[in-house]
Structure formats: C-alpha cells, structure tokens
C-alpha positions as protocol buffer text, in pm:
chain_id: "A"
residue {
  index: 1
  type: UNK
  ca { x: 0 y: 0 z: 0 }
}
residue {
  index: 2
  type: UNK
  ca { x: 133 y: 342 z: -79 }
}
residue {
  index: 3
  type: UNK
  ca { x: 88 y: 616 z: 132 }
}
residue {
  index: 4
  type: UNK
  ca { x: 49 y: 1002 z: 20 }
}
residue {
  index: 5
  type: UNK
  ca { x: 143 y: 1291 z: 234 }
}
residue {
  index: 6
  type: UNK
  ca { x: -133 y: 1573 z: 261 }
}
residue {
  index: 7
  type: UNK
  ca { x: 42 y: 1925 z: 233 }
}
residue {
  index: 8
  type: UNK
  ca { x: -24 y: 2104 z: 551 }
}
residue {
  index: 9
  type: UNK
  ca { x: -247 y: 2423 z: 419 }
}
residue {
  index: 10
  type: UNK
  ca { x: -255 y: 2794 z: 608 }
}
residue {
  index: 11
  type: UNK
  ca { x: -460 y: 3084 z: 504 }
}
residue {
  index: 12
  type: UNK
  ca { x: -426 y: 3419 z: 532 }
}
residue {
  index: 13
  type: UNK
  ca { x: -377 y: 3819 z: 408 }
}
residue {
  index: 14
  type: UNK
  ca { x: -88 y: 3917 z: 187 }
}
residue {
  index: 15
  type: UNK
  ca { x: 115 y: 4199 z: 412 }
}
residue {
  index: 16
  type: UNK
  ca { x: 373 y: 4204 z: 168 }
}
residue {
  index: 17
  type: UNK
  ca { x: 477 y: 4150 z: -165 }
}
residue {
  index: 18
  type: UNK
  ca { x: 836 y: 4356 z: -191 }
}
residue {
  index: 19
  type: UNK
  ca { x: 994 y: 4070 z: -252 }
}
residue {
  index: 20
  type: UNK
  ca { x: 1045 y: 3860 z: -636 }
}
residue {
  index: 21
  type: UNK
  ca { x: 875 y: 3603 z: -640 }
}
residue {
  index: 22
  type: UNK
  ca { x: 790 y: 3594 z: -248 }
}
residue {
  index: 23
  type: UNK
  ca { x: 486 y: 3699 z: -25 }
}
residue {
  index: 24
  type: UNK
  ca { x: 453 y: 3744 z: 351 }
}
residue {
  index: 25
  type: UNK
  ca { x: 130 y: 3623 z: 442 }
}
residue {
  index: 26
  type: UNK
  ca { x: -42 y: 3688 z: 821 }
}
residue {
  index: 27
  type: UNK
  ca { x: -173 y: 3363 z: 932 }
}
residue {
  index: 28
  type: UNK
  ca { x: -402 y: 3408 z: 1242 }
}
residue {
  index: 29
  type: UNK
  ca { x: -592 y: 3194 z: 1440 }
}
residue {
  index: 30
  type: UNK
  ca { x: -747 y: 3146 z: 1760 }
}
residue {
  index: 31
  type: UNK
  ca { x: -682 y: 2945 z: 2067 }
}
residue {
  index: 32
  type: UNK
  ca { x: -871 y: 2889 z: 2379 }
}
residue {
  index: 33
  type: UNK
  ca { x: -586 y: 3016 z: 2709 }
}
residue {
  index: 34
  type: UNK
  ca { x: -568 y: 2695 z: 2950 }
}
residue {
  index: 35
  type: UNK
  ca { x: -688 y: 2885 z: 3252 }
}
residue {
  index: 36
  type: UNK
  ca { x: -899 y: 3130 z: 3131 }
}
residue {
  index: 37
  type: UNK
  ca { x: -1056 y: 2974 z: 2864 }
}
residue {
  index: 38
  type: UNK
  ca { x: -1068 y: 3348 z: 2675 }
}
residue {
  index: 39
  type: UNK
  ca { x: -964 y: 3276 z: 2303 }
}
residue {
  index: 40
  type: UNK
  ca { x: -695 y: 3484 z: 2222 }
}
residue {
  index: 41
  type: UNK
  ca { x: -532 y: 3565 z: 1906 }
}
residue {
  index: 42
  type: UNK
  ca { x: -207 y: 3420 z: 1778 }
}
residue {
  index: 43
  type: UNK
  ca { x: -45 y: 3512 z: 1427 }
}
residue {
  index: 44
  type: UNK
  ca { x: 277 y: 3410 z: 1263 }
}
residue {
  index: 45
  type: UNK
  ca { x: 411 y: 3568 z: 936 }
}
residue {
  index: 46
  type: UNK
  ca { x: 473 y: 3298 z: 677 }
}
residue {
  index: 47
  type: UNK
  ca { x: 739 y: 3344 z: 336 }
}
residue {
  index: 48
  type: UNK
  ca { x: 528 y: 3199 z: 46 }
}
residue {
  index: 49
  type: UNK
  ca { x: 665 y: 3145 z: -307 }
}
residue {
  index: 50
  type: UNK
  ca { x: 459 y: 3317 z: -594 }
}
residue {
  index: 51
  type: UNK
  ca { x: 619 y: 3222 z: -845 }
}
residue {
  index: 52
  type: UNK
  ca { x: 393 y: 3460 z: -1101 }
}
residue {
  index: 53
  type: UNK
  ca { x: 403 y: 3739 z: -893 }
}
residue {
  index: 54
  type: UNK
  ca { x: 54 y: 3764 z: -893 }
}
residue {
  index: 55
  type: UNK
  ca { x: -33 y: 3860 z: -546 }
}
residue {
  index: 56
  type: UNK
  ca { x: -98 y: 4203 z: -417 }
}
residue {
  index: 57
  type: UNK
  ca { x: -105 y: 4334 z: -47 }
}
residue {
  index: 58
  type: UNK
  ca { x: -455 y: 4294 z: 111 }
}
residue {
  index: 59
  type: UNK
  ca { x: -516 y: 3944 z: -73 }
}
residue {
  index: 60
  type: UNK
  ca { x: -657 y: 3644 z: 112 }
}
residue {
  index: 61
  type: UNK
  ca { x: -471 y: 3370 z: -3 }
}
residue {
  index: 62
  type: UNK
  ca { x: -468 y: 2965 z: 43 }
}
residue {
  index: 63
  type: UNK
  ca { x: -59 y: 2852 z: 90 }
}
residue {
  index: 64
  type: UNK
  ca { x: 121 y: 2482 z: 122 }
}
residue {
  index: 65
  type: UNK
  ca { x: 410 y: 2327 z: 285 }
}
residue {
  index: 66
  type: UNK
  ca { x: 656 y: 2210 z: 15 }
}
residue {
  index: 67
  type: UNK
  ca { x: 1021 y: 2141 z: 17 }
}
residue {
  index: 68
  type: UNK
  ca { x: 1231 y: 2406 z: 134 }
}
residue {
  index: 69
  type: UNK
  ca { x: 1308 y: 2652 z: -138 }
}
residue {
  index: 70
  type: UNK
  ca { x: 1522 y: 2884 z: 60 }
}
residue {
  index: 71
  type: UNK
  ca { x: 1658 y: 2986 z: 373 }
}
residue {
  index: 72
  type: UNK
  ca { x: 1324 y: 3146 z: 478 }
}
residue {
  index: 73
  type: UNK
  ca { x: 1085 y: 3020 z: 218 }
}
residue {
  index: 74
  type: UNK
  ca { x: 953 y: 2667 z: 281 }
}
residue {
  index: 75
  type: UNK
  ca { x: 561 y: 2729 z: 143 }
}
residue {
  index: 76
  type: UNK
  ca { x: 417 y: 2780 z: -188 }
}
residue {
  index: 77
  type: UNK
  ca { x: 87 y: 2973 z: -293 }
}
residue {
  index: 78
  type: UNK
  ca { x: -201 y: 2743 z: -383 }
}
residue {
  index: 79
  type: UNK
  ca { x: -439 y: 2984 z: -473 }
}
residue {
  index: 80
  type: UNK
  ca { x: -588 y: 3309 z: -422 }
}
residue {
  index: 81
  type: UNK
  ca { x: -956 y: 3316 z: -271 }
}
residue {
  index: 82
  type: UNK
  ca { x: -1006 y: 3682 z: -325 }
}
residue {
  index: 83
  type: UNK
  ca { x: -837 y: 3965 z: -419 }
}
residue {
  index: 84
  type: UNK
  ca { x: -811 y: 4263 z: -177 }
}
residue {
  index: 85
  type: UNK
  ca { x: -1017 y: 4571 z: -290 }
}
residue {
  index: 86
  type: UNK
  ca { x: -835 y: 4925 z: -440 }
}
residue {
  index: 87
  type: UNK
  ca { x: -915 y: 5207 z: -304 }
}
C-alpha cells in the first residue's frame, strides 16, 4: 500500500509582496488560554513562493508546505480566494 502525504495548508492576508517572487502572508488563528478559557489571538508571518508574482497586499490567499526553497521560504501559494479591494 502506498501512502500520500497531505500538504499542511494555512490561510491568510498578503502583508507584503516587496519581494520577487515571495509573499509574507499573516496567518491568524485562535486558541482557547488553558486557565482562562478566553480565546486569544495568535499570528505568525509565513514566506510563500509566488512564483507569477501575482499577489498584491490585502489578498486572502490559500498557501502549502513544500520542500524548502530557501533559507526562509519553505511554502508555496495554492491559490488566491479573493483579491483585496483598491481604493
């Protein structure tokens, strides 16, 4: 039997896109405190490769876990659910 590994999938806004052929996206989520029980927010910023450089700032975006491609960059952009609005 042959096994497949699931890519581990984040998603979040685009906070940057300074970078060729990189992103930074803001991956949030929520997690209950062990003695509270308040849910409080935690957020990590995550290098993505965009290889098209197709992503602007503001953009809600789906990204994977791949191989690492460099020293910072070890995620990819899977798609982009919706594009952020210009003002």
């Amino acid at each position: 039997m042959s096994e497949t590994n699931v890519a581990r999938t984040a998603s979040g806004t685009v906070v940057s896109n300074k970078m060729d052929k990189t992103i930074t996206v803001l991956v949030e989520r929520k997690v209950k405190h062990p003695i509270y029980g308040k849910y409080i927010k935690r957020s990590k910023k995550i290098h993505a490769h965009d290889p098209e450089n197709q992503c602007q700032e503001g953009d809600q975006v789906t990204i994977e876990e791949t191989r690492p491609i460099s020293k910072t960059k070890a995620w990819k952009l899977s798609s982009v659910d919706r594009k952020a609005t210009i003002i």
